[in-house]
N, CA, C and O of each residue as an XYZ file, in Angstrom:
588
protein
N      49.872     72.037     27.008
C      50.679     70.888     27.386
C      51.678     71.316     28.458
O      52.338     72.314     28.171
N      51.893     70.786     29.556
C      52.746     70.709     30.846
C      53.841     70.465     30.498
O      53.945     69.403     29.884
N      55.426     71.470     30.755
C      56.431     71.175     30.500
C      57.093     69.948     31.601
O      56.972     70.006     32.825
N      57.749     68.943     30.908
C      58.804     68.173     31.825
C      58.903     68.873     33.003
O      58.208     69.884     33.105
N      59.700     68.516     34.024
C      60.372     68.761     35.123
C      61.645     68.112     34.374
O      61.949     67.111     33.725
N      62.320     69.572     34.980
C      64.126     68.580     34.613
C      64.008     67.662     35.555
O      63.260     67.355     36.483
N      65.210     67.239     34.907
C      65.521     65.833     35.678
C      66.254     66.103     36.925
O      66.689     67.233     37.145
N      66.407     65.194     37.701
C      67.207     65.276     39.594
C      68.588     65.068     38.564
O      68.467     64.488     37.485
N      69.897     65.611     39.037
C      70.998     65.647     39.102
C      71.465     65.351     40.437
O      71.011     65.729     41.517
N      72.583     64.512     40.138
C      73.862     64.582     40.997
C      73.182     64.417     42.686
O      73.474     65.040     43.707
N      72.302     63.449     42.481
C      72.020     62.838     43.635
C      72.943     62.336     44.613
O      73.742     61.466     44.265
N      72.938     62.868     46.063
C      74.016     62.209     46.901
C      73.350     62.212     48.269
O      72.910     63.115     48.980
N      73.422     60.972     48.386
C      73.180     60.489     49.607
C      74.005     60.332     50.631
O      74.903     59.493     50.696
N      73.474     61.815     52.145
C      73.981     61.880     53.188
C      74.246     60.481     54.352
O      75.291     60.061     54.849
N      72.613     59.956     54.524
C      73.075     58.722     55.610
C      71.513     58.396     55.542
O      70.799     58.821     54.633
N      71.006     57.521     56.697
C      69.808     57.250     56.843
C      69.299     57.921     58.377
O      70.198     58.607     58.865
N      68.414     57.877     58.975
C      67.952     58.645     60.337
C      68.122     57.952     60.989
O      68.827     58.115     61.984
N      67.427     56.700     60.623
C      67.580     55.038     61.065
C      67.664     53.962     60.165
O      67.123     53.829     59.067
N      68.422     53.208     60.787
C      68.649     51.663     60.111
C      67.613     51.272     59.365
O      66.443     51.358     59.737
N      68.045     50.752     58.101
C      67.098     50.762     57.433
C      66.108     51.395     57.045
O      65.244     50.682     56.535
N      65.883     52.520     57.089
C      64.820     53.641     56.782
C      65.332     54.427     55.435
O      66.485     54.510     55.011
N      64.404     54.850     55.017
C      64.886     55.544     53.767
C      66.242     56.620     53.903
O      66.637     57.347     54.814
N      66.730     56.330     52.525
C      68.340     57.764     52.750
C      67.743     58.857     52.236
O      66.872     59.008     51.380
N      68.800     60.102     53.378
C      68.339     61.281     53.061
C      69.643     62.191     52.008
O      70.782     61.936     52.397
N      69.602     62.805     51.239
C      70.503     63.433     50.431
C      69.567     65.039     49.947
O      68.569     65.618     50.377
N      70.626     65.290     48.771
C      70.651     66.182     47.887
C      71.109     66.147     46.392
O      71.939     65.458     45.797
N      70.281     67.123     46.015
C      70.807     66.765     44.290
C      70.221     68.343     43.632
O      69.812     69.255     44.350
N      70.287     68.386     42.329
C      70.217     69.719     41.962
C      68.978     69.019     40.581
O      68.784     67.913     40.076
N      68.424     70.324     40.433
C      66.995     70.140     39.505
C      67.070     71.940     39.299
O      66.782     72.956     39.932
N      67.860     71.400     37.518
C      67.730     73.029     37.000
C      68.522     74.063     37.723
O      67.972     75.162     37.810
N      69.408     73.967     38.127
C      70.566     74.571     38.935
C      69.955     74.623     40.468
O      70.584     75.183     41.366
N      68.627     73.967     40.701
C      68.263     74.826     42.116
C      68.987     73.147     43.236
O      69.250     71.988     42.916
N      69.013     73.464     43.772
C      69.723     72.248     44.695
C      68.114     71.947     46.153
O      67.481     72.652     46.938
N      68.156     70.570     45.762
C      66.177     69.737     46.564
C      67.224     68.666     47.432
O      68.341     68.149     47.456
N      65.975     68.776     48.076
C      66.359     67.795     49.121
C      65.869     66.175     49.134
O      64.727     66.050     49.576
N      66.587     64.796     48.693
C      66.011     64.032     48.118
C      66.006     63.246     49.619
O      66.613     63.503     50.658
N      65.232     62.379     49.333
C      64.603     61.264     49.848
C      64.731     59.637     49.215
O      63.983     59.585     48.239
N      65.208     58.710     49.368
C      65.322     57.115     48.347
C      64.698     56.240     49.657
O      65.226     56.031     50.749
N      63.555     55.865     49.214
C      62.741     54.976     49.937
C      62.525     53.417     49.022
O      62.894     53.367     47.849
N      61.953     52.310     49.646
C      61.974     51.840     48.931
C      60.848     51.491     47.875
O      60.899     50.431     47.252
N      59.912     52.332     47.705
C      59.457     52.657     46.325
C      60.028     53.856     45.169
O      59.352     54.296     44.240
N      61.076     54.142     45.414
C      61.462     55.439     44.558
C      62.128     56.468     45.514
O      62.233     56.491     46.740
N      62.507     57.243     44.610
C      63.469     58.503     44.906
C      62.322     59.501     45.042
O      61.374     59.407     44.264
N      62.343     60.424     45.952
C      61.377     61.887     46.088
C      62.273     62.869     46.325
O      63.338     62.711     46.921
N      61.653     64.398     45.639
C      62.827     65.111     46.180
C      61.968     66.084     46.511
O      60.816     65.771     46.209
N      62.093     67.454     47.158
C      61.402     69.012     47.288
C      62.697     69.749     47.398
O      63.877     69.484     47.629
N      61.733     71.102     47.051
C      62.678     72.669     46.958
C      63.144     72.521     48.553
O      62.419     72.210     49.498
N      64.521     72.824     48.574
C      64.888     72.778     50.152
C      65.290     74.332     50.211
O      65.506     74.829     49.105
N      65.424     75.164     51.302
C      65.931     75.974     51.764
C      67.314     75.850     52.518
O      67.678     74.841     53.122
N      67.974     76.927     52.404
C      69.160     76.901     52.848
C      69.403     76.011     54.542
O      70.393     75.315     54.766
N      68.475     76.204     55.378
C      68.239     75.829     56.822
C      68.368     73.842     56.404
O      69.195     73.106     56.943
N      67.623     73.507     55.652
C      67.142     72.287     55.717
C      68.733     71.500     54.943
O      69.171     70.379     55.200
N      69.137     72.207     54.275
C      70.487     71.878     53.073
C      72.008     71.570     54.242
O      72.935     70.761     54.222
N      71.560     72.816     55.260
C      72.748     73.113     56.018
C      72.849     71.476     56.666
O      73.719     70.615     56.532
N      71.424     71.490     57.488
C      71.119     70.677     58.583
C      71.515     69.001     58.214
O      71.854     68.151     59.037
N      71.327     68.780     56.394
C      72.002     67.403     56.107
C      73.359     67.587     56.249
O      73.887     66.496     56.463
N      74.539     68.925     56.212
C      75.862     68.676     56.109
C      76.260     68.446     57.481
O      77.356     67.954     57.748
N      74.956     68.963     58.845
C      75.959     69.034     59.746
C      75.243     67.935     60.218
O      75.645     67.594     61.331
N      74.253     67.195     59.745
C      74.522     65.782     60.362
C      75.526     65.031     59.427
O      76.350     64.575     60.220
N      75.743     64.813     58.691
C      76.495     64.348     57.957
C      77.798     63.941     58.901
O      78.164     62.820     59.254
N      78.524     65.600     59.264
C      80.116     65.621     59.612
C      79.934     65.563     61.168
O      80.972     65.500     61.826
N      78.786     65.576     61.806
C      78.290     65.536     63.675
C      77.964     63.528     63.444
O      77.743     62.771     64.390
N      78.028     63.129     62.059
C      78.007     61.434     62.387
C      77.138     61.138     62.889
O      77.117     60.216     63.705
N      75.803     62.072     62.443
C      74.140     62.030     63.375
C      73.643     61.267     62.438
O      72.438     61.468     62.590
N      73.789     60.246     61.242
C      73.247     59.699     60.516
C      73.493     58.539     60.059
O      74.677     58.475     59.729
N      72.904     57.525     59.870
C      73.971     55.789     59.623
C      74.361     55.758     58.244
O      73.797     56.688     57.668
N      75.279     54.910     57.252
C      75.563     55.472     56.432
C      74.215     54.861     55.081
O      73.175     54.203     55.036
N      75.031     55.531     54.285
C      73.804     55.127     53.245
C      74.351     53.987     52.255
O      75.170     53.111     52.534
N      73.654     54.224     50.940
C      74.031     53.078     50.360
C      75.495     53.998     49.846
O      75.890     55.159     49.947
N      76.065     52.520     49.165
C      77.416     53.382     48.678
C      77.594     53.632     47.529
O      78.781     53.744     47.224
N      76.722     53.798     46.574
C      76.644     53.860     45.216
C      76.296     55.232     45.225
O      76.518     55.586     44.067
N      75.858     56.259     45.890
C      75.237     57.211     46.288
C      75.800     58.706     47.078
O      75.827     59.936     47.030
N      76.250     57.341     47.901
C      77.267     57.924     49.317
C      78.150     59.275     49.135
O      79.231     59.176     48.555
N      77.645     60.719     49.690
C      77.833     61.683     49.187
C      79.494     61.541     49.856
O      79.850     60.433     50.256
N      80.464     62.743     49.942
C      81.834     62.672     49.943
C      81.683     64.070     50.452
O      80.739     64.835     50.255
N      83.040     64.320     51.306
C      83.136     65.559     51.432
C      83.721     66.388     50.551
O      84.436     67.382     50.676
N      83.162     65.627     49.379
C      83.925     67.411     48.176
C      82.184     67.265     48.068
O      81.626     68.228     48.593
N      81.522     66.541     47.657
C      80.367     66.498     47.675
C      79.682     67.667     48.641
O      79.019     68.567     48.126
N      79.857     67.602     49.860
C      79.401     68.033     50.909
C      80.181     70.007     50.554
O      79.390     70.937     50.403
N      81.137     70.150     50.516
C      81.894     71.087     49.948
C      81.845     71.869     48.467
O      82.547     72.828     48.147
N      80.807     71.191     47.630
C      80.281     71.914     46.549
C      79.248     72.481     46.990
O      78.846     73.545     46.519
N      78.598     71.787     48.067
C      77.017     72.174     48.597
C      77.338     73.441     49.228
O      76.875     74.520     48.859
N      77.998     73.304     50.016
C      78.288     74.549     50.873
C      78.727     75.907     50.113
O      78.170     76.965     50.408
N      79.534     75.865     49.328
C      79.511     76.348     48.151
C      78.730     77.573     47.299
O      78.999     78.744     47.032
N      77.709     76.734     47.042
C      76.746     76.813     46.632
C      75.730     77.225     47.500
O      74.776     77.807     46.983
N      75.729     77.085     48.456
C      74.415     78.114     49.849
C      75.163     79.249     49.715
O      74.579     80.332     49.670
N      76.740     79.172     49.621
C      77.397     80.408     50.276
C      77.160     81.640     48.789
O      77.008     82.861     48.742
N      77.217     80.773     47.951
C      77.347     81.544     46.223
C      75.516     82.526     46.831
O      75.378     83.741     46.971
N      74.555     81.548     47.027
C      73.291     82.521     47.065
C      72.883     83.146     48.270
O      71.699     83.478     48.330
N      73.740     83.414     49.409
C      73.492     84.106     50.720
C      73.866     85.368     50.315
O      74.959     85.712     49.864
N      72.667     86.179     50.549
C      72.957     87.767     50.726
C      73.251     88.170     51.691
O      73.547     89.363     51.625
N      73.335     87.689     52.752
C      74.103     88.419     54.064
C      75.520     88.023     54.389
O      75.868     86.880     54.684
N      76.318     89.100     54.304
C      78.268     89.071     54.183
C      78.074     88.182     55.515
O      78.417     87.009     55.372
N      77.588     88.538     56.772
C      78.196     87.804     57.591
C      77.528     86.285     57.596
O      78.162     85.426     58.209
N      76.518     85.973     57.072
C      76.626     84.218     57.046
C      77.307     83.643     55.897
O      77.486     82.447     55.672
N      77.611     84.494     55.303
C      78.472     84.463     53.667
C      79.499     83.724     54.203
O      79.505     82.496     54.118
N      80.688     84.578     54.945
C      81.751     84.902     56.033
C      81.153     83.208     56.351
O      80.897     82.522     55.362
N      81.009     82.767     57.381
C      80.317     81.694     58.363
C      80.675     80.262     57.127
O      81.462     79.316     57.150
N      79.682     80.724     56.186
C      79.768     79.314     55.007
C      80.852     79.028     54.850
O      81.219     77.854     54.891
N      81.753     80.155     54.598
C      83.043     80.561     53.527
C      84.361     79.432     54.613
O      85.083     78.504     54.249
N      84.188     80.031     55.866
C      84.658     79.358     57.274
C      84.262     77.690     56.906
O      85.126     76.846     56.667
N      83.310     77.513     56.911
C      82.842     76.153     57.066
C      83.435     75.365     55.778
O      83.908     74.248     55.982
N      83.432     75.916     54.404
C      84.196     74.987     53.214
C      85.316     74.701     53.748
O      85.779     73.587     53.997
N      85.909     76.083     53.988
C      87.432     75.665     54.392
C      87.699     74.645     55.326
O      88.456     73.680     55.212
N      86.922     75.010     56.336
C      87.226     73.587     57.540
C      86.798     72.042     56.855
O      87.073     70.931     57.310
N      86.176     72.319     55.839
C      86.046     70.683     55.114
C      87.220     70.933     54.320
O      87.996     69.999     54.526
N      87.713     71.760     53.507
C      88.547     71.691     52.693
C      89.542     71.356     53.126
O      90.134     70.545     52.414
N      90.230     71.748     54.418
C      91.646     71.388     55.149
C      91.087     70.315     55.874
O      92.055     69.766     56.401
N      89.757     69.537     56.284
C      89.983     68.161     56.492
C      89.702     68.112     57.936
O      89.422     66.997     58.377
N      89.720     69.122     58.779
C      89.343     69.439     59.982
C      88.133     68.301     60.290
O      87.299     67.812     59.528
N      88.380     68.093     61.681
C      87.320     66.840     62.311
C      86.180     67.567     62.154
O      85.943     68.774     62.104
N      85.169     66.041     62.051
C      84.028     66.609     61.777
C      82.951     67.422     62.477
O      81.877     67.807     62.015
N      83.472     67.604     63.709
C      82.199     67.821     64.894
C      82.868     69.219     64.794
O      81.983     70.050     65.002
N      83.937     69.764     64.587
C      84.852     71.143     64.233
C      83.690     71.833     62.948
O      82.966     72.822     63.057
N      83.849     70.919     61.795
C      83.282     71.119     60.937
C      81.672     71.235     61.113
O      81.179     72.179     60.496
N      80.742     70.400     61.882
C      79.587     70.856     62.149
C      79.129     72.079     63.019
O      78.055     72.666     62.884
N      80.281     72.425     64.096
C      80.183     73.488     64.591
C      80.313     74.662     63.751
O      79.867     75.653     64.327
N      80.757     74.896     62.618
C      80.891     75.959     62.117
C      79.429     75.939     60.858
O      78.936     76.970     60.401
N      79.126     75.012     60.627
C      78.390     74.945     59.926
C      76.423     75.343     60.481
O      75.512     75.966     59.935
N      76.535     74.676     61.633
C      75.833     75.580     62.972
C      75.630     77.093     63.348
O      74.526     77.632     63.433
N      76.968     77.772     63.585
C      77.091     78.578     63.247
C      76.236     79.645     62.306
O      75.595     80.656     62.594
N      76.555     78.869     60.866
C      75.928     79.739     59.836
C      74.414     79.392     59.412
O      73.941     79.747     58.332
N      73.749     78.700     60.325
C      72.310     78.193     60.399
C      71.510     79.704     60.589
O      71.888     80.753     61.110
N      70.376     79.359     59.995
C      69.402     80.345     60.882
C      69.434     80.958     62.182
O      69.722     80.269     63.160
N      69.160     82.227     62.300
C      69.206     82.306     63.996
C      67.371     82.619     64.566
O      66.887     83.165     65.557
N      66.718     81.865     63.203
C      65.675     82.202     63.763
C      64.382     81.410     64.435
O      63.796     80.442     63.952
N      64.105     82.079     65.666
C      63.032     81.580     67.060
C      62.877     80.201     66.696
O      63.318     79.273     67.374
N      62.290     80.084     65.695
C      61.813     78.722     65.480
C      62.491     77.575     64.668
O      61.835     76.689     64.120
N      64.244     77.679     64.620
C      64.810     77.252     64.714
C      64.982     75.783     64.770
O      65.352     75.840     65.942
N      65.025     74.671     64.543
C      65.030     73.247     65.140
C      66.072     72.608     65.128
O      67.033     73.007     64.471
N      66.114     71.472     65.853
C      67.236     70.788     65.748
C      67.952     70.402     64.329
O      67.129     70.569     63.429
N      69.295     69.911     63.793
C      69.375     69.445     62.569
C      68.263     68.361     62.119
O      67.558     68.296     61.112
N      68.378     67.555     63.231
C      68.280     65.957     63.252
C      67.088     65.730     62.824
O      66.797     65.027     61.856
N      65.923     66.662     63.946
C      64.350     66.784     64.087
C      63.641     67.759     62.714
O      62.481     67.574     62.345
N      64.494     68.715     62.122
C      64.099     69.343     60.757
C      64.454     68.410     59.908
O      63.799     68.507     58.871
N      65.485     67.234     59.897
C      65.349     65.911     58.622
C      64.288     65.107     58.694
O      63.623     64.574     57.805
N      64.193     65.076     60.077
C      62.953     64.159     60.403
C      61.717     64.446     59.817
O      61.163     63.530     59.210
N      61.261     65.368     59.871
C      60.001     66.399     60.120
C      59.588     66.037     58.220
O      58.615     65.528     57.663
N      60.705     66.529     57.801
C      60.671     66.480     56.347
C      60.685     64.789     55.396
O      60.072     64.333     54.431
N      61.583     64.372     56.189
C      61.825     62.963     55.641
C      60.135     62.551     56.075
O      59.632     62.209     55.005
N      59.322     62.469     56.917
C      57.737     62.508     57.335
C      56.688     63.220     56.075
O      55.611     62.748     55.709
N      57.218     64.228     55.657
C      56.495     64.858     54.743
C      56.433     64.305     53.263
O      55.441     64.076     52.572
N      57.611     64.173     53.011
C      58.085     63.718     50.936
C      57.704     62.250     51.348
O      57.065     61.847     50.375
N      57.756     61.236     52.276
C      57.691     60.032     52.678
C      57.252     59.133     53.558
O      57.765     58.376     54.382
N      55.917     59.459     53.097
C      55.589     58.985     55.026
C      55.479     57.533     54.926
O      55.377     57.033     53.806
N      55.486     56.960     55.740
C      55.861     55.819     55.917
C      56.952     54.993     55.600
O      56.940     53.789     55.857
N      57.942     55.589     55.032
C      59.115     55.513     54.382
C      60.076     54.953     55.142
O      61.213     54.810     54.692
């Protein structure tokens, strides 16, 4: 017999890509933190990686996203547990350092495009790299197509 899947926790919805198009967020399943999707047949979520987690905060605070619903509507402590939490499982001191930078600049309230720059920053530096906007996309295409 197939165990359950825990359940999605603490779903929060970042914004939409486009008007009217499904919202993109995050939520946690079993301490691991997925990247959700709310379309309008249902909620979808997948295992996200740190790259894909970053890329919803810094559209989020870069205002690259329309807003979502508001029952949902993540917050910047919201956004500031997340970060958090990448920074709690990064083994490298210096993107550690980078995250650690980036709570704080949400924590003291700092504008947001301040705040996405640092959060940039502590992105991947690697070749294949993508935009924030175009790695939500890419994915929001995958858990949802037609969504």
């Amino acid at each position: 017999m197939e165990r359950a899947a825990a359940p999605l926790k603490a779903a929060r919805a970042v914004g939409r890509l486009v008007a009217g198009g499904p919202w993109i967020g995050f939520g946690y399943r079993a301490e691991e933190c997925r990247f959700v999707v709310g379309a309008a047949d249902g909620v979808r979520d997948r295992a996200a990686d740190q790259d894909l987690l970053l890329a919803l905060a810094i559209a989020y605070f870069a205002e690259a996203v329309e807003g979502p619903a508001s029952d949902l509507e993540a917050t910047q402590s919201d956004l500031s547990a997340l970060v958090r939490h990448l920074m709690g499982a990064e083994p490298d001191p210096a993107r550690r350092g980078l995250l650690g930078e980036a709570v704080d600049a949400i924590d003291d309230g700092l504008a947001g495009d301040a705040v996405a720059e640092k959060l940039q920053a502590a992105r991947s530096s690697r070749d294949d790299a993508v935009d924030p906007v175009e790695l939500l996309s890419r994915n929001v295409r995958e858990i949802a197509p037609g969504g």
